[in-house]
C-alpha positions, 0 to 999 in steps of 0.5 A, spaced: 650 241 685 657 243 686 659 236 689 656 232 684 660 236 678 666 235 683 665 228 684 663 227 675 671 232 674 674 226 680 670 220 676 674 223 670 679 224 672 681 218 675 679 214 668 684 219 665 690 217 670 688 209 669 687 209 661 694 212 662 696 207 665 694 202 660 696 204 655 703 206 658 704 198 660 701 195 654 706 199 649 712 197 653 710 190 654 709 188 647 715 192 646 718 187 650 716 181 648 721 177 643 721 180 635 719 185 631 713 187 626 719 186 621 721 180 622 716 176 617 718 181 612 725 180 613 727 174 616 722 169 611 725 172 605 732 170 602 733 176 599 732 181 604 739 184 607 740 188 613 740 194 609 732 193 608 732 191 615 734 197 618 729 201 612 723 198 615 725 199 622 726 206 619 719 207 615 715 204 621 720 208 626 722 202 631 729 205 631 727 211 636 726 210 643 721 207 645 719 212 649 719 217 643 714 211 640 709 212 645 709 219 644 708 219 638 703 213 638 699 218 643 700 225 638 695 220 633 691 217 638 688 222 641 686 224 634 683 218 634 688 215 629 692 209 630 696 208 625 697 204 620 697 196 620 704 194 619 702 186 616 700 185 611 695 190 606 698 197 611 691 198 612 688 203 617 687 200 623 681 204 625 678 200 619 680 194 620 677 193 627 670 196 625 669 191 620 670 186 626 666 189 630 659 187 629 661 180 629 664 179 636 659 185 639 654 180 636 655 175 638 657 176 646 651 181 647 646 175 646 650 172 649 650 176 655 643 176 655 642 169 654 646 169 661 643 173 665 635 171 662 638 164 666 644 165 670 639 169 674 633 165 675 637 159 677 640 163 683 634 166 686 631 159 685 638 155 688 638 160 694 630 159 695 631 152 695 638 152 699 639 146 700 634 142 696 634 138 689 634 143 685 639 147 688 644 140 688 642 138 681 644 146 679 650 146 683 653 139 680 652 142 673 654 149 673 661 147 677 661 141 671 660 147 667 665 151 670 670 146 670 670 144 663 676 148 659 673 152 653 677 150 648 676 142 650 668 144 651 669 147 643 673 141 640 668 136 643 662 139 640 665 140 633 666 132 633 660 130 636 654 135 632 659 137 627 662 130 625 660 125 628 651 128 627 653 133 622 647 138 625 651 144 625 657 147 621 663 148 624 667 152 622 666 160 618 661 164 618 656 162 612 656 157 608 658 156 600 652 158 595 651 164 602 649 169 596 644 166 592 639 164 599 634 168 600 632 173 606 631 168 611 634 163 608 641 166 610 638 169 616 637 161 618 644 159 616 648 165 619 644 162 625 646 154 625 654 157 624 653 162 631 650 157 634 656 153 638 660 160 639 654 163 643 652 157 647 659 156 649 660 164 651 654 163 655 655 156 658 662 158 660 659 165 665 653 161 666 656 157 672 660 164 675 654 169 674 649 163 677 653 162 683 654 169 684 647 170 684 646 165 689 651 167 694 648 174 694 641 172 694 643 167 700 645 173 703 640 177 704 634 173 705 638 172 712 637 180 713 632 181 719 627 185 713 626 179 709 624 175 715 619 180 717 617 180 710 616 173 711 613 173 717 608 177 716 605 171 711 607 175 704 607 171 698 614 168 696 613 171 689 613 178 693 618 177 697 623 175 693 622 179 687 619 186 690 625 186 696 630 181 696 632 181 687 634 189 688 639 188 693 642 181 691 643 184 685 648 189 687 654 185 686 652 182 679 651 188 676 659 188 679 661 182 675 656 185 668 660 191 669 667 188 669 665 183 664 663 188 659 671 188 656 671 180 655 667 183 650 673 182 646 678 178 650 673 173 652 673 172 642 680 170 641 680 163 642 673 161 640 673 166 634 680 162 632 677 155 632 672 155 629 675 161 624 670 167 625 672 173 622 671 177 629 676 182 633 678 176 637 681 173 631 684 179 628 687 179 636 691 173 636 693 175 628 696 182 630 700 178 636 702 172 632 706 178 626 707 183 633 704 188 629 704 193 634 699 198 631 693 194 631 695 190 637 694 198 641 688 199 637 685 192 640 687 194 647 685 200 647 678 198 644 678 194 650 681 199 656 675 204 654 670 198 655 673 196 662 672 203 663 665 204 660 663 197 664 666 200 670 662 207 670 655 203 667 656 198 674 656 205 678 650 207 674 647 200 676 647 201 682 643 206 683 638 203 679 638 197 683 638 200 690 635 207 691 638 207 698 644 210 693 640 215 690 637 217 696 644 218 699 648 222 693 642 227 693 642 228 701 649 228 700 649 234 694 643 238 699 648 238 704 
């Protein structure tokens, strides 16, 4: 027991010194980078001198130290506080992130699901199959896939299925008259607007997840136990799903735990072409009018989640091979 609160306080710990560190290189790198929160509400005015310059500078307090700054930003943080967004309406950016939170959470979980429902099977089956049809036909795809820019990919469909064959809306997230539909019938629409961003989420990790799969189930159909298991004429069925799936999936639940914070950053560029009002969107706009506050806020949000994937990825792994929980107990025994 004493060794499992140890090693829950050093877990802990360790996720205290790298937020720490994250918030520390991230606040002195937007602070770096070129113009000012001010500058929008300066610059673009004729009628706006130095003085009021130095006002807003004041106002905000980008005239103190930048270490003075982030002293500052940590005191509201750790109650939970972000500030105040400083483009635009001044909202809380607590309440502009949360608004935006459904969306791209919703989107990319489907996704998510979507990709590991195919990514996995296509990997166990390739694997299985090394070498034959299916495995070549699936590798020509996916490396397609893999290939293709994101961005070019979403441009291309929204010409073909959004143009040339309008089937699908290419832009926002409803549709005009969105109010006046029923249940089902908005149901329906939201699903023909979301329809392209998730399939591009999921046709982009699909060739990564797939091959992943296929590597670390080659790897253990090698091992002398799957062999034996074949040897004593176990069905494939059996073999594949009882003894090689758990193990081959140790380094897949790696990669899903440390995609958990494209969550976030993996929206921005999806989100921006076809104008969906998510987190990625609100991203790139607190980058473009360098508004500080809400781009910290965004980071941290997407900090917690790197640090979230990375503990549910340990947790994973007992799930997956309880040789791991065999040994933490054994350890905590000793």
């Amino acid at each position: 027991m004493t060794r499992t609160l140890l090693r829950i306080l050093a877990k802990l710990a360790w996720v205290a010194v790298v937020f720490f560190g994250i918030t520390v290189i991230s606040f002195w790198v937007i602070h770096l980078a070129p113009g000012k929160p001010t500058d929008l509400q300066t610059t673009l005015n004729p009628g706006a001198s130095a003085v009021a310059r130095e006002r807003l500078e004041k106002l905000y307090g980008l005239d103190q130290p930048i270490h003075v700054q982030y002293g500052q930003w940590v005191g509201r943080m750790v109650k939970l506080d972000f500030g105040r967004s400083m483009s635009g309406d001044s909202r809380p950016v607590w309440d502009k992130i949360k608004e935006r939170l459904p969306l791209t959470f919703g989107m990319n979980i489907v996704s998510l699901f979507l990709t590991l429902a195919i990514a996995i099977p296509i990997g166990v089956a390739a694997a299985w199959r090394q070498g034959g049809a299916f495995d070549r036909i699936s590798t020509v795809i996916v490396f397609a896939g893999f290939a293709m820019p994101g961005f070019w990919l979403a441009l291309l469909l929204m010409l073909l299925l959004g143009i040339i064959w309008p089937i699908l809306p290419i832009s926002g997230l409803t549709s005009l008259g969105f109010e006046k539909l029923s249940f089902w019938g908005k149901a329906w629409d939201l699903l023909r607007h979301l329809a392209l961003p998730v399939f591009l989420y999921t046709f982009g990790s699909l060739a990564g997840m797939s091959r992943f799969m296929r590597a670390s189930m080659l790897e253990v159909l090698r091992q002398d136990y799957i062999l034996t298991a074949r040897a004593k004429g176990l069905p494939a069925r059996t073999v594949i799903f009882r003894h090689a799936l758990r193990n081959a999936l140790l380094p897949v639940i790696t990669i899903l735990g440390l995609s958990v914070p494209g969550l976030i950053g993996g929206s921005v560029i999806i989100e921006s072409i076809f104008a969906l009002p998510g987190l990625g969107q609100l991203f790139y706009q607190a980058v473009m009018s360098r508004d500080y506050p809400l781009i910290m806020g965004s980071l941290v949000l997407g900090a917690v989640l790197t640090l979230i994937g990375n503990l549910l990825a340990d947790l994973g792994y007992g799930l997956a091979d309880p040789r791991i929980r065999a040994a933490g107990r054994g350890g905590d025994e000793s």
